[in-house]
C-alpha positions as CSV (number, residue, x, y, z in Angstrom):
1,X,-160.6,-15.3,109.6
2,X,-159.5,-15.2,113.0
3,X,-157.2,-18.0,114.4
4,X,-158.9,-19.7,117.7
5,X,-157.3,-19.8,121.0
6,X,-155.9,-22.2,122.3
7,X,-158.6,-23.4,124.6
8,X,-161.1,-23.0,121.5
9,X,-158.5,-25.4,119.5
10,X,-159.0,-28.1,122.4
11,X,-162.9,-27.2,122.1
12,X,-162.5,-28.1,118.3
13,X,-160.9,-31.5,118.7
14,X,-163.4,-32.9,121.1
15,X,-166.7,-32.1,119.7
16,X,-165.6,-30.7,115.9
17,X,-166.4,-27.3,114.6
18,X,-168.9,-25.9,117.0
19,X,-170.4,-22.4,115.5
20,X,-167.4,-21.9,113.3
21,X,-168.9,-20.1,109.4
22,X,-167.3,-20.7,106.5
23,X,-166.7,-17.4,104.6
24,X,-169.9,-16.0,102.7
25,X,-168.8,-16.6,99.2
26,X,-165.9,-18.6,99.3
27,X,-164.9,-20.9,96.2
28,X,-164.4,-24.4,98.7
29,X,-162.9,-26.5,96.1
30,X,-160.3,-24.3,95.0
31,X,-159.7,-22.9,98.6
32,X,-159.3,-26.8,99.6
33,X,-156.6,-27.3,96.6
34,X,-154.2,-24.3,97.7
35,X,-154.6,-25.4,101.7
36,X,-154.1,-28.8,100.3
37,X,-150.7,-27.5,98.7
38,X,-150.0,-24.8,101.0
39,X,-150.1,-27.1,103.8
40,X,-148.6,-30.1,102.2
41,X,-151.5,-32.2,102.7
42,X,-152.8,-35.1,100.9
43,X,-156.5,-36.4,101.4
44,X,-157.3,-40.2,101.8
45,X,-161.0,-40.7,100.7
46,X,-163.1,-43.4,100.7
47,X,-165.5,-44.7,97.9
48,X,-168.7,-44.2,100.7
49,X,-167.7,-39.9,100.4
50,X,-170.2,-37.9,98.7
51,X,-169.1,-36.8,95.2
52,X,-167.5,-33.8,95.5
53,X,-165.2,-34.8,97.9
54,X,-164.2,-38.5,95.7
55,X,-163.0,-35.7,93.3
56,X,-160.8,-33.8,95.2
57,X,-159.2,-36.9,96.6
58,X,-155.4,-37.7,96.4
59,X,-156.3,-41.5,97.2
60,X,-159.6,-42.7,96.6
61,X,-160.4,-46.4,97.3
62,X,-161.6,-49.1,99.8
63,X,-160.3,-49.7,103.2
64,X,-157.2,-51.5,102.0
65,X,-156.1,-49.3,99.2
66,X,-156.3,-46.3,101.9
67,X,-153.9,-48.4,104.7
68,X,-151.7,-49.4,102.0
69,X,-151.7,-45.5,101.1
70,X,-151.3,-43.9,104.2
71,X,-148.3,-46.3,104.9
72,X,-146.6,-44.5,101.6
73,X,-147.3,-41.1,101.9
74,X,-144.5,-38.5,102.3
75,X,-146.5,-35.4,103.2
76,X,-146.4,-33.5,106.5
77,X,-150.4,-33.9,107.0
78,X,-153.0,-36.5,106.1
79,X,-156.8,-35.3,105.9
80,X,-158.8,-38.6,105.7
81,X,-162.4,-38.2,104.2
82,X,-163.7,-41.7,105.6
83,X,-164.8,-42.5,109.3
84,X,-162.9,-42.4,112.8
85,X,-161.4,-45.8,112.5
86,X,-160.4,-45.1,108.9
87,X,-158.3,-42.2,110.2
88,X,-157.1,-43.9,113.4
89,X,-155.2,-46.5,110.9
90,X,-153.7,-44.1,109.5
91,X,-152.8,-42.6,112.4
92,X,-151.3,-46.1,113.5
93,X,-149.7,-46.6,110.3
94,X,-148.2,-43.1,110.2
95,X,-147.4,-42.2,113.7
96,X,-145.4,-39.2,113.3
97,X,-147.5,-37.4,110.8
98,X,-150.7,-34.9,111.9
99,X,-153.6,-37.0,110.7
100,X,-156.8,-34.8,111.0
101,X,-160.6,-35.5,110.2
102,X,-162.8,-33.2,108.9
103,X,-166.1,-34.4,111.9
104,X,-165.2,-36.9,114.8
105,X,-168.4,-37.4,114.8
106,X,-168.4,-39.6,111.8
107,X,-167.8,-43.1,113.8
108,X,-169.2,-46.5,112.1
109,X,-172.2,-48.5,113.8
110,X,-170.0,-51.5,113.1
111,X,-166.8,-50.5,115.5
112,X,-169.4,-49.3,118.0
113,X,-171.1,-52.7,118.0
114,X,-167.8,-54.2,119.5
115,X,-166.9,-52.5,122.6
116,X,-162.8,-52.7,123.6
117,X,-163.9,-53.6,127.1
118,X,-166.9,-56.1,126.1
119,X,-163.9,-57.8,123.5
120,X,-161.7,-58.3,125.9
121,X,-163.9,-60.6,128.3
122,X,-165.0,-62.0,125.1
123,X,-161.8,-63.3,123.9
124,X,-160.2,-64.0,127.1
125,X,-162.7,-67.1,127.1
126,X,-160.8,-68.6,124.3
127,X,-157.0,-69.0,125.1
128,X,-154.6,-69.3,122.6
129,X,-157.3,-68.5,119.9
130,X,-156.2,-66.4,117.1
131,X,-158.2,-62.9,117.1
132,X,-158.9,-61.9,113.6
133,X,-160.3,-58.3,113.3
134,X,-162.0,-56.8,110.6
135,X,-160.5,-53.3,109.8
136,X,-164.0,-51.6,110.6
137,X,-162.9,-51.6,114.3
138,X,-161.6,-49.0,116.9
139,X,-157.6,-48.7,117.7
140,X,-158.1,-50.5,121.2
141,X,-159.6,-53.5,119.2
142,X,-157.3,-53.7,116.9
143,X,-154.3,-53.7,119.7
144,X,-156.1,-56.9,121.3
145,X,-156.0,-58.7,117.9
146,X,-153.5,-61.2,116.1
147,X,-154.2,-59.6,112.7
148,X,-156.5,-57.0,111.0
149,X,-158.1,-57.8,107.7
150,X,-160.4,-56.0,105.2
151,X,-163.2,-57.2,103.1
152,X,-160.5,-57.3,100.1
153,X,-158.2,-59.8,101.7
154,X,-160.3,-61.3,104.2
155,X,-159.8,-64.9,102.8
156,X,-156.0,-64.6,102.1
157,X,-156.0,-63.6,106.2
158,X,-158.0,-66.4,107.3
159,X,-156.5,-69.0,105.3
160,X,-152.5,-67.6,106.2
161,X,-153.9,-69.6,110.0
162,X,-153.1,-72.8,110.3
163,X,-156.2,-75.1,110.3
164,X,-156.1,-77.0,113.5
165,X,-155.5,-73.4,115.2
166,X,-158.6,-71.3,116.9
167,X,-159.6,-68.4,115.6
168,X,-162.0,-65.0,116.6
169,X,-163.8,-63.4,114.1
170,X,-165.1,-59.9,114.6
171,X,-166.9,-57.7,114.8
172,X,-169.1,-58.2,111.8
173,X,-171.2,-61.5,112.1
174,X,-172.4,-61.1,108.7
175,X,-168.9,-61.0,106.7
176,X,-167.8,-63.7,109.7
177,X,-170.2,-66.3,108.3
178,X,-169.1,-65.5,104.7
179,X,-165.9,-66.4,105.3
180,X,-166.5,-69.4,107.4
181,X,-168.7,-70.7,104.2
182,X,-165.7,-69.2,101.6
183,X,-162.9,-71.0,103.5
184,X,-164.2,-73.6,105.8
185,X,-163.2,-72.5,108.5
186,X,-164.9,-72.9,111.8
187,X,-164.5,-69.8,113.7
188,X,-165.9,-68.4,116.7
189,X,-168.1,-64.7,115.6
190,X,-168.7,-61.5,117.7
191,X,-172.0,-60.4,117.1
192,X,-171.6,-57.0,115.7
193,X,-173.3,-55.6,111.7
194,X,-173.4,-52.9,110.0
195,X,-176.1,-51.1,109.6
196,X,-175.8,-49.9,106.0
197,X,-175.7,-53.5,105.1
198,X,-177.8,-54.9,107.2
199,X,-180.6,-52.2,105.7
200,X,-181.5,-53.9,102.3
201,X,-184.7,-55.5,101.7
202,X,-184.5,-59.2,100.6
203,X,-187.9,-59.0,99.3
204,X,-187.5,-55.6,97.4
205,X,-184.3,-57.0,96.3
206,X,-185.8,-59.9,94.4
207,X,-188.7,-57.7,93.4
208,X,-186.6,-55.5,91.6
209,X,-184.5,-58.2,90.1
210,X,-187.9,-59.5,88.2
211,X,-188.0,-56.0,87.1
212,X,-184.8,-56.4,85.7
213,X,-184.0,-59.6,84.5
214,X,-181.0,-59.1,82.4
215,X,-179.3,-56.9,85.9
216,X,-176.7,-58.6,87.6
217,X,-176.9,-58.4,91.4
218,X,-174.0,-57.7,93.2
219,X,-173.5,-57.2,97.2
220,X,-170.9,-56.7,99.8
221,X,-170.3,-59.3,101.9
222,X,-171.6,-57.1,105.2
223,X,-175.1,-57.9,103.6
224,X,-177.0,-60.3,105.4
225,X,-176.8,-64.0,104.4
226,X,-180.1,-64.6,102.9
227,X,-179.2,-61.4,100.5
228,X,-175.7,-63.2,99.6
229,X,-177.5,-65.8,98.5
230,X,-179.0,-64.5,95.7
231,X,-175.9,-62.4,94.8
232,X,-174.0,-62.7,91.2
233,X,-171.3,-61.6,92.7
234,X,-170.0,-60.9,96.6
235,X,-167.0,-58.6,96.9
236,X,-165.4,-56.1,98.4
237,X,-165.7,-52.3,97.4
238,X,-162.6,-52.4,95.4
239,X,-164.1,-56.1,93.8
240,X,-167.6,-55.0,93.2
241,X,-165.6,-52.3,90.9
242,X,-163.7,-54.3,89.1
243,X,-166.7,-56.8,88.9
244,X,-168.8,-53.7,86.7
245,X,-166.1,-52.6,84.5
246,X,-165.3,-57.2,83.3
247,X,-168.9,-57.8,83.0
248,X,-170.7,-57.6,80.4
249,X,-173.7,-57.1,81.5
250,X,-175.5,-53.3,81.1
251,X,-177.3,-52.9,84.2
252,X,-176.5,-53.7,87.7
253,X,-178.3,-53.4,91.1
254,X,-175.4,-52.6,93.8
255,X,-176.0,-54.0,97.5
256,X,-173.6,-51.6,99.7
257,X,-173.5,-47.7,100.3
258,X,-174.4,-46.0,97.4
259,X,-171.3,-43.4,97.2
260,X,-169.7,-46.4,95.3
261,X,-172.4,-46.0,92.5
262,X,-170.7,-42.3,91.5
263,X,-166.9,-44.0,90.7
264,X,-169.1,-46.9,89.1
265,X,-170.5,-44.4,86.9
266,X,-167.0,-43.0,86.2
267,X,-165.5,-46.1,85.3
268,X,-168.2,-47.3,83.4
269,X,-171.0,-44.7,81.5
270,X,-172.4,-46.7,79.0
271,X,-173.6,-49.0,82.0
272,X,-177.2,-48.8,84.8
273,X,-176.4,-49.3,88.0
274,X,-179.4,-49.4,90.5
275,X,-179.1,-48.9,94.6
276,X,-180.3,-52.1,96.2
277,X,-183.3,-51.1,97.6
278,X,-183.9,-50.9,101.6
279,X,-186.3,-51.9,104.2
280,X,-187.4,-48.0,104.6
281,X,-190.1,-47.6,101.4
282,X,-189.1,-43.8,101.7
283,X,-185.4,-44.3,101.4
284,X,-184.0,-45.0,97.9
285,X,-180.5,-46.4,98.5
286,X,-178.6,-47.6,101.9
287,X,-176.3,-44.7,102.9
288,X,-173.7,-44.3,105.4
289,X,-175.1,-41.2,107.6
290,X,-171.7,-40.7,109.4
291,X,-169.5,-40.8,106.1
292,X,-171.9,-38.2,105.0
293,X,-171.6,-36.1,108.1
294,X,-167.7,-35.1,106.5
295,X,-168.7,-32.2,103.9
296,X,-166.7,-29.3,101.6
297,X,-167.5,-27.0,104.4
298,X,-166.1,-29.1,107.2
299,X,-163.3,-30.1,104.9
300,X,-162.3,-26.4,104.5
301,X,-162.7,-25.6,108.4
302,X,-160.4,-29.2,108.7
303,X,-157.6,-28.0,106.5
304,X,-157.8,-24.3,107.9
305,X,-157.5,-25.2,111.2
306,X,-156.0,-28.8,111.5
307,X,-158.5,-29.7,113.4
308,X,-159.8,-32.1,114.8
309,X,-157.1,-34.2,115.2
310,X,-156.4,-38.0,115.8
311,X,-154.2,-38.2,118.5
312,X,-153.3,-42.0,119.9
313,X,-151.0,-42.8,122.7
314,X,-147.7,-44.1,121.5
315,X,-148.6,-48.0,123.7
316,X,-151.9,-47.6,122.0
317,X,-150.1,-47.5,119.0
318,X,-147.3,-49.8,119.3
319,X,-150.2,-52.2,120.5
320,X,-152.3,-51.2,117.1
321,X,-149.6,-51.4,114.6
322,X,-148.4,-55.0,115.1
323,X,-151.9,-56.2,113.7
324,X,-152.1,-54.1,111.1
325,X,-148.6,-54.6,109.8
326,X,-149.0,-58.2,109.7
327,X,-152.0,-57.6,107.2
328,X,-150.3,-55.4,105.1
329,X,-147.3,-58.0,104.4
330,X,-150.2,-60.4,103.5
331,X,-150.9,-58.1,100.8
């Protein structure tokens, strides 16, 4: 295969892989293993991935598993199988290694609901507030916040603030109310979703539960309230696993994207696990269309090329990483 020019490289890293073909015939999954190797790569992955690509995965896990990876690994060159932000951490985390990302496309509804610019004015009218950002944000959020937090160790985040202080929640309203009912806290939300979890279907929900009376329920906490409410259990990705493999129960309908359902599955055979259903009658589960837009295909063309890239400026960075780090000492 032809190597691009330069100006076609530059093409590549602002709008992904154009026109490129993957060879007629190629074996993808063992051509990814030897550029994986060849290239001393590693690949980050998130739960949300389709399938194929959880399995070729040097990390697979939730948000916080995946910063508290990328903050360990030795190799030259980190793929990331997950969403812009996803990579950006990484890229934050791991400044002087090549992060790439097999579609720039694949953004999150949830960091695009909370606009750097928009944030700003936003927080500016509470002084001396404490800005607590969940990790589903972009780089220039993250660099105007006091501390980053995932779903996983959201309430260890919140409660490390002292009580009489302020604090700013965002972007996510839903998991913002969550935590103000899980801690008491009284904080001031951004009013951004996401809208995966804000796709489920209260009333299919409970009419599927009657189906299933011995099912536990289980959701993320990015559902919507009135969904939380009816939940067995609320956790994070990495929670909701470990929630299927203690319980005892045999069948379980699962309220977040439905990648998760293929490691459940994994972990757990013997066991049912049913995709909350959504407000779309024609739609069977809730997926995440941008973690799907990253494929085997694009994968390839990613490790091939090393493109796209994620490429921060270094005050961006600096900015980014203070945040972040304070998170990751939390645990």
């Amino acid at each position: 295969m032809k190597l691009p020019s330069n100006e076609v490289k530059k093409m590549l890293n602002q709008r992904g892989f154009l026109d490129l073909e993957v060879p007629k015939g190629i074996d993808l999954i063992g051509e990814i293993k030897r550029l994986k190797r060849e290239k001393k790569a590693v690949l980050l992955a998130h739960y949300y991935q389709d399938a194929e690509i959880q399995e070729l995965a040097d990390y697979l896990g939730d948000s916080l598993y995946l910063a508290q990876a990328a903050e360990k690994v030795e190799a030259d060159m980190i793929v990331f199988a997950g969403v812009h932000f996803m990579a950006e951490t990484a890229k934050i985390i791991n400044p002087t290694k090549k992060v790439i990302l097999p579609d720039l496309n694949a953004g999150c509804s949830l960091a695009d609901s909370c606009p750097p610019e928009e944030f700003k004015k936003f927080i500016d009218q509470y002084p001396g507030a404490h800005v607590v950002t969940y990790i589903n944000c972009s780089a220039e959020v993250k660099a105007l916040s006091t501390i980053v937090c995932t779903s996983s160790n959201a309430v260890r985040v919140i409660d490390s603030i002292p009580e009489e202080d302020t604090i700013i929640f965002a972007p996510d309203k839903n998991l913002g109310r969550y935590l103000i009912k899980e801690t008491g806290r009284d904080m001031i939300l951004w009013d951004g979703s996401c809208i995966v979890h804000e796709a489920f279907s209260f009333e299919r929900i409970v009419t599927l539960a009657k189906e299933h009376p011995k099912a536990k329920f289980i959701a993320h906490p990015e559902s919507e309230s009135q969904v939380l409410e009816i939940a067995d259990y609320i956790g994070s990705t990495s929670g909701l696993l470990n929630y299927v493999q203690k319980n005892t129960a045999e069948t379980f309908i699962v309220a977040t994207e439905a990648g998760i359902l293929h490691e459940m599955k994994k972990r757990c055979p013997e066991k049912i696990f049913i995709p909350a259903p959504v407000e779309d009658e024609t739609c069977a589960c809730s997926e995440c269309a941008f973690m799907k837009l990253n494929t085997l295909e694009k994968l390839y063309l990613c490790l091939e090329y090393e493109n796209p890239e994620v490429v921060l400026s270094d005050s961006l960075i600096e900015k980014a990483k203070k945040p972040i780090t304070r998170m990751l000492k939390l645990g």
